[in-house]
N, C-alpha and C positions, 0 to 999 in steps of 0.2 A: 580785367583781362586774365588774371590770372585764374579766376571761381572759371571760366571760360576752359581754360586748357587746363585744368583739374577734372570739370565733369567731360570734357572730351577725354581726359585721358582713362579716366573711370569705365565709361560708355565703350571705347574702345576693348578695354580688361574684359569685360562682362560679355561683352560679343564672342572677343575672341577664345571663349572657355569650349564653345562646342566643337568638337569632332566629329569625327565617321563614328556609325555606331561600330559597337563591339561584337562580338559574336553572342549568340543566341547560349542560355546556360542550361544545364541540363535540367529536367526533369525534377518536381521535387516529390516525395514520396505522400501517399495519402495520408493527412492527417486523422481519418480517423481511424489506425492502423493505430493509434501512437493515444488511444484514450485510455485512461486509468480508469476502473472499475471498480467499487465495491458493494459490500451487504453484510450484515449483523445477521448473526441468529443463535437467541437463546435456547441451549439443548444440554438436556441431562446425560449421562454418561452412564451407564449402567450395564451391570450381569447380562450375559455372560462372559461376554467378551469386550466390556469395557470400550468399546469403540463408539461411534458414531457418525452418519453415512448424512452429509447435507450434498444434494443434489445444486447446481447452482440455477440461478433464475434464468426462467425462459429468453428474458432480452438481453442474457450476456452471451456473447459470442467469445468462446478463449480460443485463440490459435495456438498450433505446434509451438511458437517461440514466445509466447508468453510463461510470465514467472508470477506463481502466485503464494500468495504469503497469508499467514495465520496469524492472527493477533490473539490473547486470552485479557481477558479484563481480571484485572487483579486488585480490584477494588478502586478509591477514592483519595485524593491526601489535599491537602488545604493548602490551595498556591499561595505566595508572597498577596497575592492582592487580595485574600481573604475568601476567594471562591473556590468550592471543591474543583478537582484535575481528575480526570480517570487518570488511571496509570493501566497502559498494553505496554504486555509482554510478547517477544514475538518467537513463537513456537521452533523448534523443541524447547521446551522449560523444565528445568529439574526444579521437582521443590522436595524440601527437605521437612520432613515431621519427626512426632516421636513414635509413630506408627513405621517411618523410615523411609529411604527415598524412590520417589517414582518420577516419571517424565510425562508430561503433556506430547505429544508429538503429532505429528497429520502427514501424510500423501497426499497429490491429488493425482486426476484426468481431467480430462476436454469436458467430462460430465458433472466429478463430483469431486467433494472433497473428504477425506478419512480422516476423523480427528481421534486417537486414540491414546489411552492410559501404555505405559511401558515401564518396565522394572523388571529386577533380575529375577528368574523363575521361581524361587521362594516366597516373591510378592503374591500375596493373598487382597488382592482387593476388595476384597468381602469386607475389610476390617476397617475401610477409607472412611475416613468421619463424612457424611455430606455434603460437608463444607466444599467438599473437593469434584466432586462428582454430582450435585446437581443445580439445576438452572445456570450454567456457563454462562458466561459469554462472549462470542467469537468474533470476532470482525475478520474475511477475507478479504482479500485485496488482490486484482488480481493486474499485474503491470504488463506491457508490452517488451520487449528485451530491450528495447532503443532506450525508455527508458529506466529499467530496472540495469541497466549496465553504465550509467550516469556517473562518474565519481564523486557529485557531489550528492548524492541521495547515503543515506547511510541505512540499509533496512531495519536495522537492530533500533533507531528510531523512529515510532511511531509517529512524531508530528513530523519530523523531515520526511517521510512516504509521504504523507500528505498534504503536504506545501509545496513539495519536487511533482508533486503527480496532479497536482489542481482540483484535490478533492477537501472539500467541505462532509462535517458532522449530516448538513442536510443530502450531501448524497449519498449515502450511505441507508439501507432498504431496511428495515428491523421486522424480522418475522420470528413471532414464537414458534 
């Protein structure tokens, strides 16, 4: 009798959870409004004006409120588990020589992106060993503001961009 009026009272509980529905919630916004984007591309830097002009690929679409970000490859370093790690740095970069200091920096547009040499007007770039200036390489990235305005994305790290933004090494497009 008792197992009786336990699943009655159970049965009972279970029924009486539903209600009237609730009101209808609003709208949610297009998710592919909110895709993270990027592409590699290795380019030399050279005279006369030190810049360099990559156009971005035809199936990326960047809107007015998208934020896009320049990565430099700054070589190699051998993680704890014994496999090499790139190391990106994320643009502007000062780097300091005995030739003296200059900056990496970039602009972009809706079309392309400017990556260029900067230092103060006595910089002679003529003189950069080529260590500095040729075969780069870039990774851009280009976010949505929803979420490149994330608190917990930090852009100054390169794996937290792409573990906050759902992008893998394979999507990422590598053109010379």
């Amino acid at each position: 009798m008792k197992k009786l009026a336990l699943l009655f009272t159970l049965a009972v509980v279970l029924i009486s959870c539903e209600g009237p529905q609730g009101p209808p919630g609003f709208d949610g916004l297009d998710g592919s409004d909110f895709v993270a984007q990027s592409y590699e591309r290795v380019r030399s830097i050279t005279a006369p004006d030190y810049n360099i002009l990559i156009n971005h690929p035809n199936d990326i679409v960047v809107f007015e409120t998208d934020v896009i970000l320049v990565y430099k490859s700054f070589g190699q370093i051998t993680a704890s588990d014994g496999l090499p790690t790139d190391v990106w740095r994320l643009l502007p970069q000062t780097v300091y020589t005995d030739f003296g200091e200059f900056q990496y920096n970039y602009d972009y547009t809706f079309d392309d992106v400017e990556i260029f040499l900067d230092g103060p007007l006595s910089t002679d770039f003529n003189l950069l060993d080529t260590e500095y200036t040729d075969n780069q390489i870039f990774r851009i990235i280009i976010l949505p503001a929803e979420l490149a305005s994330n608190p917990l994305i930090d852009i100054t790290d390169y794996d937290s961009v792409m573990n906050l933004a759902g992008l893998t090494t394979q999507d990422i497009i590598t053109i010379e």
